[in-house]
NUVEX-918829 format. One record per residue: residue in one letter; y, z, x of N, C-alpha, C, O, CB in turn. Coordinates in steps of 0.001 Angstrom, whole numbers, padded with zeros to 6 digits, always signed. Atoms other than C-alpha are relative to their C-alpha. Glycine has a CB too. Layout:
NUVEX-918829
AYZXYZXYZXYZXYZX...
This chain:
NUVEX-918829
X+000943+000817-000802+178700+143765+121709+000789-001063+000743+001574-001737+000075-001104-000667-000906X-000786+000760-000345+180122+141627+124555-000642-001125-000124-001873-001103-000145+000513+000248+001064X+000007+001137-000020+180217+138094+124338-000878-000414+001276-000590+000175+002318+001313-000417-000098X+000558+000726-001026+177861+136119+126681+001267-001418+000427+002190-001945-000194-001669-000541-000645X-000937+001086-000249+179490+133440+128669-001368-000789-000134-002538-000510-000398+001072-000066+001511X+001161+000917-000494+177980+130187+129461-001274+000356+000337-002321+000556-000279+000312-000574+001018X+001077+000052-001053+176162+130530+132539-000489+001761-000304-001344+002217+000456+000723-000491+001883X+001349-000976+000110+174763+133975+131270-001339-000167-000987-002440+000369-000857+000530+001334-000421X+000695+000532+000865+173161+132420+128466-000713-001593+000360-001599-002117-000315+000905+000054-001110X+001139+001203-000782+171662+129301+130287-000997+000459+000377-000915+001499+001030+000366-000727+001244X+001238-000374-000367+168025+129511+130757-000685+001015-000823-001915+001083-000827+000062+000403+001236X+000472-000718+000894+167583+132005+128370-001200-000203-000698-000984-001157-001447+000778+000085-000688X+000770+000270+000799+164057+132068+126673+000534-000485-001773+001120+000505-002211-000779+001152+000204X-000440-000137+000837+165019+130595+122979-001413+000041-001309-002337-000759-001156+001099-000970+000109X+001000+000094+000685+162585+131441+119870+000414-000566-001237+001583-000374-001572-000635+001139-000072X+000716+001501+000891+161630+128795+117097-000379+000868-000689-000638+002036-000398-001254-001232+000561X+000439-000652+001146+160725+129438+113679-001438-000664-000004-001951-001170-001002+000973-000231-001365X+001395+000874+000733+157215+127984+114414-000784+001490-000838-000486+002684-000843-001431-000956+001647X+000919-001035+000927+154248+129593+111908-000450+001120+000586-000827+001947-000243-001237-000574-000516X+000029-001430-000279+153645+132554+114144+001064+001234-000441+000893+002384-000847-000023-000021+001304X-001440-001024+000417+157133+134128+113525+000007-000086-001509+000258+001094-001755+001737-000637+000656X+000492-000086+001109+156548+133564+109773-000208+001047-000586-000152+001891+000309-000814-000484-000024X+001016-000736+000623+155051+136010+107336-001041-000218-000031-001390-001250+000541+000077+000177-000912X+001330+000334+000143+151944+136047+106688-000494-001146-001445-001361-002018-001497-000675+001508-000091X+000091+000687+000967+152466+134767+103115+000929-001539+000175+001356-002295-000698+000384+000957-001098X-000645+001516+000222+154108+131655+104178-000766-000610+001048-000411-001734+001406+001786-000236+000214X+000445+001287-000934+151832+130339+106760-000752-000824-001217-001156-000392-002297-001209+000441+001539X+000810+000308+001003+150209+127508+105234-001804-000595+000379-002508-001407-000221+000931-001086-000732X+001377-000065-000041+146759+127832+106927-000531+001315-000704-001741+001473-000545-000437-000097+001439X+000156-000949+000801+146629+130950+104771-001050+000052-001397-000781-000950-002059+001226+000146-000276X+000395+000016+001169+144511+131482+101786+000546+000692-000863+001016+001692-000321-000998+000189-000043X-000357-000754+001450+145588+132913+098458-000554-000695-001435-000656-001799-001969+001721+000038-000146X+000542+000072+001268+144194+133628+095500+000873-000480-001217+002013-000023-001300-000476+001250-000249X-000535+000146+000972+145208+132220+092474-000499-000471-001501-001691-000713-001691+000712-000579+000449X+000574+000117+001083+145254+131499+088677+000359-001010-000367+001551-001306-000277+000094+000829-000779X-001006+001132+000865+145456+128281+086776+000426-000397-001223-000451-000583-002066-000265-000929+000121X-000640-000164+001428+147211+127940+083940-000220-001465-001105-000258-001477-002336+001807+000289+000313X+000004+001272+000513+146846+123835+083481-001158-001038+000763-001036-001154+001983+001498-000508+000152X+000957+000823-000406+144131+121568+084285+000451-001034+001640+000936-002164+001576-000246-000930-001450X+000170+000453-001328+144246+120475+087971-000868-001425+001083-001164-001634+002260-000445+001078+000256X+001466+000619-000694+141829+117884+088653+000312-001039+001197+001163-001928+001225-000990-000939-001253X+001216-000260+000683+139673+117604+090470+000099+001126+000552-000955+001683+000860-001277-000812+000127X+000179-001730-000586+140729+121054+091864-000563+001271-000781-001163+002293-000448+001423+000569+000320X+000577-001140+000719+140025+122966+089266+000702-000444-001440+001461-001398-001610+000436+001664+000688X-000304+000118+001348+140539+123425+085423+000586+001163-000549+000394+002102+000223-001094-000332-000714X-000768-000617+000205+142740+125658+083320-000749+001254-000351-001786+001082-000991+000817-000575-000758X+000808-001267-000011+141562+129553+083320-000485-000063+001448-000050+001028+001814-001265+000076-001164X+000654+000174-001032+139859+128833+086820+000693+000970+000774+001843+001300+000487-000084-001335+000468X-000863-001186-000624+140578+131633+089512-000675-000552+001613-001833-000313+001956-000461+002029-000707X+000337+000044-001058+140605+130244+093057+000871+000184+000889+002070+000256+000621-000526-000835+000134X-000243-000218-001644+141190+130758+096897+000701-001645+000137+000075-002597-000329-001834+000360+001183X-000350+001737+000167+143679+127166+097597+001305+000600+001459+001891+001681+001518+000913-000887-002328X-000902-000148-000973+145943+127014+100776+001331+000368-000137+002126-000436-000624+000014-000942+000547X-001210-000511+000140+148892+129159+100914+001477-000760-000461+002240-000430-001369+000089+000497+001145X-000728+000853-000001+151230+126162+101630-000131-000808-000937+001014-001073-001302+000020-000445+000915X-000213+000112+000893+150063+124288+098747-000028+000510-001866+000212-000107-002904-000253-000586+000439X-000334-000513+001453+149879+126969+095789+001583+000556+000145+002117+000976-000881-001180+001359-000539X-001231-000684+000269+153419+128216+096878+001514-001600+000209+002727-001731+000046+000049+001640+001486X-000555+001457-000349+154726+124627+097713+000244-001127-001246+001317-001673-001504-001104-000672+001030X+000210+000610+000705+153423+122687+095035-000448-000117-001588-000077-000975-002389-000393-000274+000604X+000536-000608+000911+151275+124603+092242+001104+000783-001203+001623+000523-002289-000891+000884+000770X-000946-001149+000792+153263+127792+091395+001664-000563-000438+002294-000371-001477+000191+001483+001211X-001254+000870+001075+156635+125451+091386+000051-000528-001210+000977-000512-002021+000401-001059+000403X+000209+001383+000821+155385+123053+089283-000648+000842-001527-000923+000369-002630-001403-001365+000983X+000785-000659+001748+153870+126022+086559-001342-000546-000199-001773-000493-001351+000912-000606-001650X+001185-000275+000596+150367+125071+086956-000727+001200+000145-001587+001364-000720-000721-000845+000295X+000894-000928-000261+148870+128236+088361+001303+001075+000446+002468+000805+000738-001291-000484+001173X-001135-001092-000401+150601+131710+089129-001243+000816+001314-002417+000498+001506+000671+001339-001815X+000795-000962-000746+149245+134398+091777-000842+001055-001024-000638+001585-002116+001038+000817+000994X+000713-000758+001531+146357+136188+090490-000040+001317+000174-000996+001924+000656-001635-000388-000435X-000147-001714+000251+147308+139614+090100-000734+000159-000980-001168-000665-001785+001437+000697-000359X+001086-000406+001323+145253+142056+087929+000678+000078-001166-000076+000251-002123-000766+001450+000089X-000594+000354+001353+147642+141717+085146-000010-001302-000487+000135-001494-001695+001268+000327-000051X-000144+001070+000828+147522+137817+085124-001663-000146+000449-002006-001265+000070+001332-001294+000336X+001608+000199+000697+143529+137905+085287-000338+000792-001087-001494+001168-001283-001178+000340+000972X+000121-000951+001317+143863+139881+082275+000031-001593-000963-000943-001679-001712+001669+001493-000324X-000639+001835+000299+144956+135925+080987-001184-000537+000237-001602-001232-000689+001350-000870+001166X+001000+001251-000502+142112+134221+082625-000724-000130-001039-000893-001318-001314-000973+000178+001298X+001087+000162+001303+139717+134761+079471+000697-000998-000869+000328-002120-001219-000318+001528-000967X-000933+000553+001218+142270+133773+077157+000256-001830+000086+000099-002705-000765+001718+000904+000173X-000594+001238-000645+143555+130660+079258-001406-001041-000328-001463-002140-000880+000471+000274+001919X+001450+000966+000191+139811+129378+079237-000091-000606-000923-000002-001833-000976-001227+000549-000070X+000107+000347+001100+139335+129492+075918+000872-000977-001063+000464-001546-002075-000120+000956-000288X-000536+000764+000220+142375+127766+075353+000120-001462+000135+000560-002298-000655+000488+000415+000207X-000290+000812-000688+142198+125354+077586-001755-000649-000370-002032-001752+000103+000678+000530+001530X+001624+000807+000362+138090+124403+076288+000314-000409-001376-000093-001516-001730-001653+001133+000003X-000928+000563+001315+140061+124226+072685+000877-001345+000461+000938-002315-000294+001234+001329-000558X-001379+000987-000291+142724+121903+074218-000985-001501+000423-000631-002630+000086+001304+000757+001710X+000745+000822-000204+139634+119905+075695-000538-000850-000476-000524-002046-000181-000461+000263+000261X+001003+000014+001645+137397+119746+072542+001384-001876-000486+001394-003105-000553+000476+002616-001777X-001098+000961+001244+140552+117912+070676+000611-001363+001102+001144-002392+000685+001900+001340-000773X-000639+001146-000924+141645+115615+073607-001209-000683+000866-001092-001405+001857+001226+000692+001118X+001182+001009-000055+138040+114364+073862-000200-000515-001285-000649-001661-001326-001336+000598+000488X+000084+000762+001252+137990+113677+070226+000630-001212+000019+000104-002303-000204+000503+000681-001062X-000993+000830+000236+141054+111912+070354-000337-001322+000712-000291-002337+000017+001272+000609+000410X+000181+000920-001066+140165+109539+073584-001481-000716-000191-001884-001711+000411+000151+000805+001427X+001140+000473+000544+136883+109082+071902+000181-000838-001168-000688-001629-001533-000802+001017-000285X-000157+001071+001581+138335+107327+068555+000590-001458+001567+000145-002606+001577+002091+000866-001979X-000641+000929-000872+140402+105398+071876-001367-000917+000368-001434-002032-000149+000837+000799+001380X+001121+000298-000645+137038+104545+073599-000802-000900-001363-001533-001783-000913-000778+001510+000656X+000972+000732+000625+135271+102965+070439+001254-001099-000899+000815-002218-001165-001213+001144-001025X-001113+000928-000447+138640+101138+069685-000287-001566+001050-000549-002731+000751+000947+001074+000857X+000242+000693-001203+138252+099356+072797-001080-001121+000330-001111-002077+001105-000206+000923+000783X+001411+000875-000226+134771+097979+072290+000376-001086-000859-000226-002147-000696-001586+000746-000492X-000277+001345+000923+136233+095611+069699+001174-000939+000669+001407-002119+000404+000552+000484-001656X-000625+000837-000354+138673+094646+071619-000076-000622+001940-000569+000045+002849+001214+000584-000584X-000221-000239-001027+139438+092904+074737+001360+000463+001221+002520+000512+000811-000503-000771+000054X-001263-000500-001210+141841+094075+078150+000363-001467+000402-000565-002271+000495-000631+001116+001655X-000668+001579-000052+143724+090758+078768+000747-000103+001324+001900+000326+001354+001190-000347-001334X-001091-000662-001160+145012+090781+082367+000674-001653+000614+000033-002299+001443-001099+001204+001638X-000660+001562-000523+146948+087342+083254+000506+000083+001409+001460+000794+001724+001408-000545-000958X-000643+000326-001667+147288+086193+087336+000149-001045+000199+000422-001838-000701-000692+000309+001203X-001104+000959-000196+148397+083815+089101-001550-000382+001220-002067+000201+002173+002104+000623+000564X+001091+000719-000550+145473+081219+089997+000154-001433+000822+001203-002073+000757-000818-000206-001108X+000080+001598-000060+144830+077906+091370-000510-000790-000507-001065-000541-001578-000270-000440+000746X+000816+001045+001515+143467+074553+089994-001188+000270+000033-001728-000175-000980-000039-001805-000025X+001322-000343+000117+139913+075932+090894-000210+001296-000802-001276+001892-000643-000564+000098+001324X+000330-001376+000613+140149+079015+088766+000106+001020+000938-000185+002086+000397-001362+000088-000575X+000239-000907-000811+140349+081099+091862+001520+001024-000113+002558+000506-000525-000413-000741+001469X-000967-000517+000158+142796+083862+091936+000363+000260+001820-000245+000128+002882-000218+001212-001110X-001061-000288-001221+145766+084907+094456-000116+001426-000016+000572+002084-000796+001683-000534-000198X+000241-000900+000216+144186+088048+095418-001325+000360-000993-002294-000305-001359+001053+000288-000230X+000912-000427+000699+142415+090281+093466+000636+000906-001605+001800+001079-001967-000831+000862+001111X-000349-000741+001202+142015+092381+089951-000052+000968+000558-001115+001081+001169-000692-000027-001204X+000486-001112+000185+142532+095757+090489+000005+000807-001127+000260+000416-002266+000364+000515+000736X+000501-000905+001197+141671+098917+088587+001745+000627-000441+002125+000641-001611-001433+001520+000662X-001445+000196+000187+145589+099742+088925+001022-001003-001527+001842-000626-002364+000203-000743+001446X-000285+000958+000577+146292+096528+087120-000597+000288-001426+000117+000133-002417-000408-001137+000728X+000511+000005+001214+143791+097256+084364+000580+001203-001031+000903+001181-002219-001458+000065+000224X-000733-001043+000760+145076+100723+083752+001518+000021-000418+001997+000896-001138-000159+001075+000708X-001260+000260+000138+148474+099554+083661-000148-000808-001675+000420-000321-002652+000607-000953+001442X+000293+000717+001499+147372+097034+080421-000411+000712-001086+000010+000524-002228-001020-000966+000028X+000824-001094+001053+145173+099809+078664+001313+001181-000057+001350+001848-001091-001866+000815+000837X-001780-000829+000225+148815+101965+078924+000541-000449-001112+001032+000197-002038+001314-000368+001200X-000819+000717+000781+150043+099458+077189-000797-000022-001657-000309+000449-002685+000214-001550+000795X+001056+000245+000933+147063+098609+074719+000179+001619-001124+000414+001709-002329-001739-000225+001049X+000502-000962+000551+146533+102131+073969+001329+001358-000263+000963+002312-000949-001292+000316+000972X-001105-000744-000275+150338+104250+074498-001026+000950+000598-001168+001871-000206+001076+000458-001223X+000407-001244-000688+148188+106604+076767+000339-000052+001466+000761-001121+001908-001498+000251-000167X-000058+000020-001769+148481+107328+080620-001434-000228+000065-002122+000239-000843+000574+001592+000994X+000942+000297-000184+145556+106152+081814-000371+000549+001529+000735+000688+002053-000010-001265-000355X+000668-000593-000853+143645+107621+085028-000410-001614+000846-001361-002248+000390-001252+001084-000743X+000606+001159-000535+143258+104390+087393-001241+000355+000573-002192-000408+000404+000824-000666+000956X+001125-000959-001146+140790+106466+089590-001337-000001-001050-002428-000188-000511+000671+002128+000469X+001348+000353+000850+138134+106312+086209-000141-001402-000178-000926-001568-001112-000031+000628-001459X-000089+001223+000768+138390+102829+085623-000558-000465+002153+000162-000520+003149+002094-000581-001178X+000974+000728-000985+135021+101371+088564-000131-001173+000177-001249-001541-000184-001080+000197-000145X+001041+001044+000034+134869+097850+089354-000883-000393+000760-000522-000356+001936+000356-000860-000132X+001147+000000-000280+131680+097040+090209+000345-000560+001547+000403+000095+002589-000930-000789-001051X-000394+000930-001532+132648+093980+093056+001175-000569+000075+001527-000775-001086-000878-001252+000323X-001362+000856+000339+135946+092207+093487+000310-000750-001237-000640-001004-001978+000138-001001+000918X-000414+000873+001255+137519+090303+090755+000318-001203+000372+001508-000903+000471+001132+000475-000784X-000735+000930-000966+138557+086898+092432+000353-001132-000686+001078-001999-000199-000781-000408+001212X+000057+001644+000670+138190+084059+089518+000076+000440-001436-000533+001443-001808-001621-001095+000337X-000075+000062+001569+138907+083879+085885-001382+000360-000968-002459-000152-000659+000426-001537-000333X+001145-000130+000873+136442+084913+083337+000016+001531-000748+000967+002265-001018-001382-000246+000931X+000211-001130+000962+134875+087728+081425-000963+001054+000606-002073+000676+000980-000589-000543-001378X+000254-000867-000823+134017+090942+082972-000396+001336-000898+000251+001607-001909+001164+000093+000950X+000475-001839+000566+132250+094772+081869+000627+000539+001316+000527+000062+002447-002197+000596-000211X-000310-000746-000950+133841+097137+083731-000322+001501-000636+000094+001631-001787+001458-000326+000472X-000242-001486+000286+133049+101344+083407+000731+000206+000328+001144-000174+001423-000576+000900+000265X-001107-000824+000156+135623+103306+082580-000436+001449-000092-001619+001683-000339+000778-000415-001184X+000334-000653+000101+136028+106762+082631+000865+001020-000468+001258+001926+000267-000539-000038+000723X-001647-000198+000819+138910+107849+079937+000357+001205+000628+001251+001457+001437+000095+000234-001920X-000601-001768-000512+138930+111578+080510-001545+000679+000074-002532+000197-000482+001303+001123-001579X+001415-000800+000217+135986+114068+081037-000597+000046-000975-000134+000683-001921-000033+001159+000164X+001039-000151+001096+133088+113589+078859+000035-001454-001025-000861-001804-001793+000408+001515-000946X+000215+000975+000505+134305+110410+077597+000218-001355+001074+000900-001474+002092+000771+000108-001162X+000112+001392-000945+133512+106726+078896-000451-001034-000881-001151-000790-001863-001105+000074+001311X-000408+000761+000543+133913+103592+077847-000183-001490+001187+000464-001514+002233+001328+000596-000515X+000060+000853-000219+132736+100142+078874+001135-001048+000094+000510-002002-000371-000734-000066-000528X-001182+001098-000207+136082+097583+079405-000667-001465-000325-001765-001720+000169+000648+000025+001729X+000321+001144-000075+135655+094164+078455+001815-000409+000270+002902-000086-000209-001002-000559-001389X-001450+000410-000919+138389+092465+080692-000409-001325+000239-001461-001810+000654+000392+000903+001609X-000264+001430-000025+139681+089082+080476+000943-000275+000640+002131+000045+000645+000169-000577-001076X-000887+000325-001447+140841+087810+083153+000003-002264-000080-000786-003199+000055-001421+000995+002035X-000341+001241-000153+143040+084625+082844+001492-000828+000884+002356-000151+001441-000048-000214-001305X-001406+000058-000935+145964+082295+084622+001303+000346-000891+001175+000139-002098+000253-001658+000685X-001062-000519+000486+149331+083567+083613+000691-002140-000279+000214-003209+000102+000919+001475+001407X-000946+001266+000499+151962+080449+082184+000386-000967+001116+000644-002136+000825+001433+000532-000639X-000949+000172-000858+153355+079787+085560-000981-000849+001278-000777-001721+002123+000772+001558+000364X+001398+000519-000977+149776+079311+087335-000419-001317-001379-000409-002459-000919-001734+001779+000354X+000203+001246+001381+148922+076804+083526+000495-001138+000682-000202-002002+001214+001027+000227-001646X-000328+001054-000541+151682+074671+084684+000274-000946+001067+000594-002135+001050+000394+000031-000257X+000480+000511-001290+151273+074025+087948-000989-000372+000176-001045-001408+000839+000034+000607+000827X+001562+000583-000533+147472+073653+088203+000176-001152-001048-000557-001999-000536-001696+001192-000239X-000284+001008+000386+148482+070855+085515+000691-001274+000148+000488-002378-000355+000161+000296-000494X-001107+001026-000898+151370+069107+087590-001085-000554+001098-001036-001709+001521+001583+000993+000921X+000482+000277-001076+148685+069360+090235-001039-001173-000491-000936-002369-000217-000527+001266+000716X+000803+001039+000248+145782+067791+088678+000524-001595-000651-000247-002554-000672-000903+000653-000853X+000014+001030+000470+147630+065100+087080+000751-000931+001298+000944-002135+001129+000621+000114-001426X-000126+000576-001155+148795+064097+090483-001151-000562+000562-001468-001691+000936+000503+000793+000779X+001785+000139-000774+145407+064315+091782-000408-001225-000764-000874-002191-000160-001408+001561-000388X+000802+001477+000538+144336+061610+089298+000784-001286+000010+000312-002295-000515-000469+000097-001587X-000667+000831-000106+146888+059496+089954-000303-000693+001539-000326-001896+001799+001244+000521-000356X-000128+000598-001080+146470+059450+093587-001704-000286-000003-002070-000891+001005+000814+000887+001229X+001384+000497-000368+142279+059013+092966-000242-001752-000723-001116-002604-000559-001240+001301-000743X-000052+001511+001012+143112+055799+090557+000097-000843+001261-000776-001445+001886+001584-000308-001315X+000067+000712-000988+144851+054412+093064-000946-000080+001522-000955-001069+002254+001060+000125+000128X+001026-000084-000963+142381+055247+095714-001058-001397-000664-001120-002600-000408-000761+001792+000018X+000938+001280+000647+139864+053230+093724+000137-001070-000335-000758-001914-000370-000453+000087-000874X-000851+001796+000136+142101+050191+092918-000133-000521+001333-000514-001691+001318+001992-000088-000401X-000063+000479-000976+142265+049791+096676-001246-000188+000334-001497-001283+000837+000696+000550+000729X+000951-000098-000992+138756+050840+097803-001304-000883-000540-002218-001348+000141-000315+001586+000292X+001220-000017+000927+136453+049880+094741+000688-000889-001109+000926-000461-002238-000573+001651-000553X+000021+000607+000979+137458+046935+093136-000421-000214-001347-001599+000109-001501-000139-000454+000318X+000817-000481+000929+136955+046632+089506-000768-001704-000453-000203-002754-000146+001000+000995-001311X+000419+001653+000519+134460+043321+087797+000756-000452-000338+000056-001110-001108-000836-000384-000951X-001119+000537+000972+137603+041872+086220+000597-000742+001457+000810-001954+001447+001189+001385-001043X-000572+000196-000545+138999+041674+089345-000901-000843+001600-000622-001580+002546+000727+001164-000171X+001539+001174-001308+135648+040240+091797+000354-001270-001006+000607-002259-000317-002721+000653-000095X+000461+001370+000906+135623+037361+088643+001058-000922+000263+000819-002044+000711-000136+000209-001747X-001005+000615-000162+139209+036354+088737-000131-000554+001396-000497-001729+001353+001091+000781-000292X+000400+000824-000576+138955+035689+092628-000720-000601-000123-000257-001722+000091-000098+000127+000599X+000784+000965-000203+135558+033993+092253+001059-001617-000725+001391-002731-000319-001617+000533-000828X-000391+001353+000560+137135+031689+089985+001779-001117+000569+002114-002274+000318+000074+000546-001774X-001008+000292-000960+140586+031383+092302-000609-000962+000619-000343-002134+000352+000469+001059+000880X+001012+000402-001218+138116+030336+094999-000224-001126-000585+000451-002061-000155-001391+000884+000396X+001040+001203+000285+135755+027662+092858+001384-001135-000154+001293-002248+000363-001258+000252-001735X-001059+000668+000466+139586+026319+091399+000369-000758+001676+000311-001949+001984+001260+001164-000848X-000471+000842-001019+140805+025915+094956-001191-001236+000845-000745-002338+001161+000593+001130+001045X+001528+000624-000249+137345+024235+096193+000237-001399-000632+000331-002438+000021-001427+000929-000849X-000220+001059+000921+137889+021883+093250+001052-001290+000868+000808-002422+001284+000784+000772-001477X-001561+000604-000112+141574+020750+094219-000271-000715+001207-000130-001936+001271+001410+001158+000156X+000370+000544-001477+140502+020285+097987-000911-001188+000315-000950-001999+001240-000641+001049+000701X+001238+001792+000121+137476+017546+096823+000972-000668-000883+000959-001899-000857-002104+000049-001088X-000303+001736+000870+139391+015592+094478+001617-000479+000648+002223-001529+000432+000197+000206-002396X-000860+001187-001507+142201+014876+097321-000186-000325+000687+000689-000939+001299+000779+000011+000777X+000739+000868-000660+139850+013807+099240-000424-000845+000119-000464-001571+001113-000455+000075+000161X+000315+000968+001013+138498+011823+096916+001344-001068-000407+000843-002193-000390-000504+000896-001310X-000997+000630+000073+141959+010029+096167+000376-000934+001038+000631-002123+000845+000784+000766-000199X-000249+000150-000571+142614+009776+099313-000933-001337+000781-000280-002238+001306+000268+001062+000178X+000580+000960-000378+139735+007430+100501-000118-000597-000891-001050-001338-000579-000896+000105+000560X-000145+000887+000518+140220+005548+097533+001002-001037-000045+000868-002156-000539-000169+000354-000699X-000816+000433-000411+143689+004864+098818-000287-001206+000776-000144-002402+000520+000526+000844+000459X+000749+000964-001241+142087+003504+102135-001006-001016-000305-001135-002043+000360-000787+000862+000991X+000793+001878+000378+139763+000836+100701+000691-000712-000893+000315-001878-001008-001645-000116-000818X-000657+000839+001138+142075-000350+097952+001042-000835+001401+001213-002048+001278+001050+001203-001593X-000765+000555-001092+144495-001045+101657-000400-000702+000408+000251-001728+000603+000336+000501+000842X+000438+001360-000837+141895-002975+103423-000592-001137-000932-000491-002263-000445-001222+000369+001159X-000056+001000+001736+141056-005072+100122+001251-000895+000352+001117-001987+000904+000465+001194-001876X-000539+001183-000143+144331-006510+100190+000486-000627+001234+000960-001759+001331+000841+000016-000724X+000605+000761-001613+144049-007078+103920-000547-001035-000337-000069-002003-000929-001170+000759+000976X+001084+001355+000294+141201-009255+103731+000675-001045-001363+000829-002263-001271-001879+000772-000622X-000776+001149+000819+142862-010910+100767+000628-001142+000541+000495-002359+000666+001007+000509-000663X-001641+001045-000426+145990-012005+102039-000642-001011+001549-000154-002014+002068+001972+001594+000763X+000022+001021-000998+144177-013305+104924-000270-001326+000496+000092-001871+001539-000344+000288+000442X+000178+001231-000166+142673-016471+104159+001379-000623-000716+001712-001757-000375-001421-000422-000574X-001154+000762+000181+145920-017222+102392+000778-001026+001329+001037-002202+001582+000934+001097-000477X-001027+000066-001273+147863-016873+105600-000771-001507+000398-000288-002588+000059-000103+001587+001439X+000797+001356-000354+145018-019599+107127+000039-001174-000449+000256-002128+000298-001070+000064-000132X-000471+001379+000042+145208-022357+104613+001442-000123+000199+001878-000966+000984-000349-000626-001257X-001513+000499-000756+148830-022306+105003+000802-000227+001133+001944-000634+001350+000655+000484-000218X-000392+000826-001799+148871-022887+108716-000852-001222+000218-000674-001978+001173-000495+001135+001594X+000630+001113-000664+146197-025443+108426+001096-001040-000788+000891-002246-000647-001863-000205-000290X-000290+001435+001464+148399-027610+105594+001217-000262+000643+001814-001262+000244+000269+000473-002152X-001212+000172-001294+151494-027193+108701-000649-001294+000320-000467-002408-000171+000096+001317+001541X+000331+000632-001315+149701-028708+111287-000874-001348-000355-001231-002061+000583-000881+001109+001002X+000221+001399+000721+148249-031818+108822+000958-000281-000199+000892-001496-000015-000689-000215-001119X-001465+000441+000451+151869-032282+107840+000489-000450+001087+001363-001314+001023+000965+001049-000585X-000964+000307-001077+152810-032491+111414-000405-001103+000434+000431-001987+000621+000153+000921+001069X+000332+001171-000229+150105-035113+112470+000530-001152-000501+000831-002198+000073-000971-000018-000182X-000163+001377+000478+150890-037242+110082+001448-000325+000028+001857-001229-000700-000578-000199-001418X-001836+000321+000180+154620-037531+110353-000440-001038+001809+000453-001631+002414+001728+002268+000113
């Protein structure tokens, strides 16, 4: 076969692996039948025999070992699988059912991060709760069963439905409080706050202790201001007193001159 050059191969139509050129079994608008081997939800449950998009039973399913293609040798299985898999049910609703009455005695404890009004940063979610009941309980928990009713936004005590696993459910009592970090801060805060309302009120809103003391400043200075007044014009008549005194002195002793002088 000869070699193309360049310019014979320029322009050339070139074809793409899009989903037409494909098989048929790999497009993934395709249907195929299949079997499942492991509980799926909410697609289906284990024994179940359905029609599911090409691209994800050969993509995602059949990798992963929950379901195989259902040939008439592995629906020979499907009875079996059922029955197994309604056994496997039975005992893993028992189990999540001792979990579920557990639970009612106790509460879900979820600590955030509030302000000094009790209000939270954000919200509770159902995420959050199933993450604690993980913990509470060593189970995986299903966030997607676990309903709250309306937002969570403020501290307190809350019912929430739950919905552990199929067939069992379970009421939440969830306590919702500030974490250590929100404690000591909304405590730094308020004791600021009363510091700066004290002084507010020292300035704005005198207290009786402190109306009495001026009054009696006031009546004291009042006092001080009449009785130097009082001194003071007692000064001034005791002055013209010995005025008038001294003055008839002065008189006979110019008249007792001017007889002394005649008679010489």
């Amino acid at each position: 076969m000869a070699l193309l050059r360049k310019r014979d191969w320029i322009g050339m139509p070139v074809r793409c692996c899009s989903a037409q050129n494909l098989p048929p079994d790999s497009r993934g608008d395709e249907q195929l039948k299949i079997l499942f081997l492991q509980d799926v939800r909410p697609t289906a449950r284990a024994g179940d025999v359905k029609e599911v998009k090409n691209g994800f039973a050969r993509n995602y399913l059949i990798p992963q070992g929950l379901a195989v293609q259902a040939t008439e040798h592995e629906l020979r299985r499907a009875a079996k699988l059922r029955q197994q898999a309604d056994n496997r049910r039975l005992q893993e609703a028992s189990e999540w059912q001792e979990v579920a009455d557990a639970l009612k005695e106790e509460k879900v404890r979820i600590e955030v991060r509030t302000g000094p009004t009790g209000r939270l940063y954000g919200s509770v979610t159902n995420t959050m709760i199933a993450a604690q009941l993980a913990i509470m309980t060593g189970r995986d928990i299903d966030r997607k069963g676990i309903q709250i009713p309306a937002p969570i936004r403020a501290v307190g005590d809350y019912k929430i439905p739950a919905r552990l696993v199929e067939g069992v459910n379970a009421t939440l009592r969830v306590e919702v409080v500030a974490d250590e970090t929100s404690i000591e801060l909304n405590k730094q805060l308020e004791e600021v706050s009363a510091l700066i309302v004290e002084e507010d009120q020292n300035i704005l809103d005198p207290s009786f202790e402190d109306v009495l003391a001026a009054a009696e400043a006031n009546i004291d200075a009042e006092a001080s201001g009449e009785s130097e007044e009082s001194e003071a014009s007692d000064s001034s008549d005791d002055d013209d007193t010995e005025s008038d005194s001294e003055a008839p002195e002065d008189s006979e002793e110019s008249a007792a001159e001017e007889t002394a002088e005649k008679s010489e």
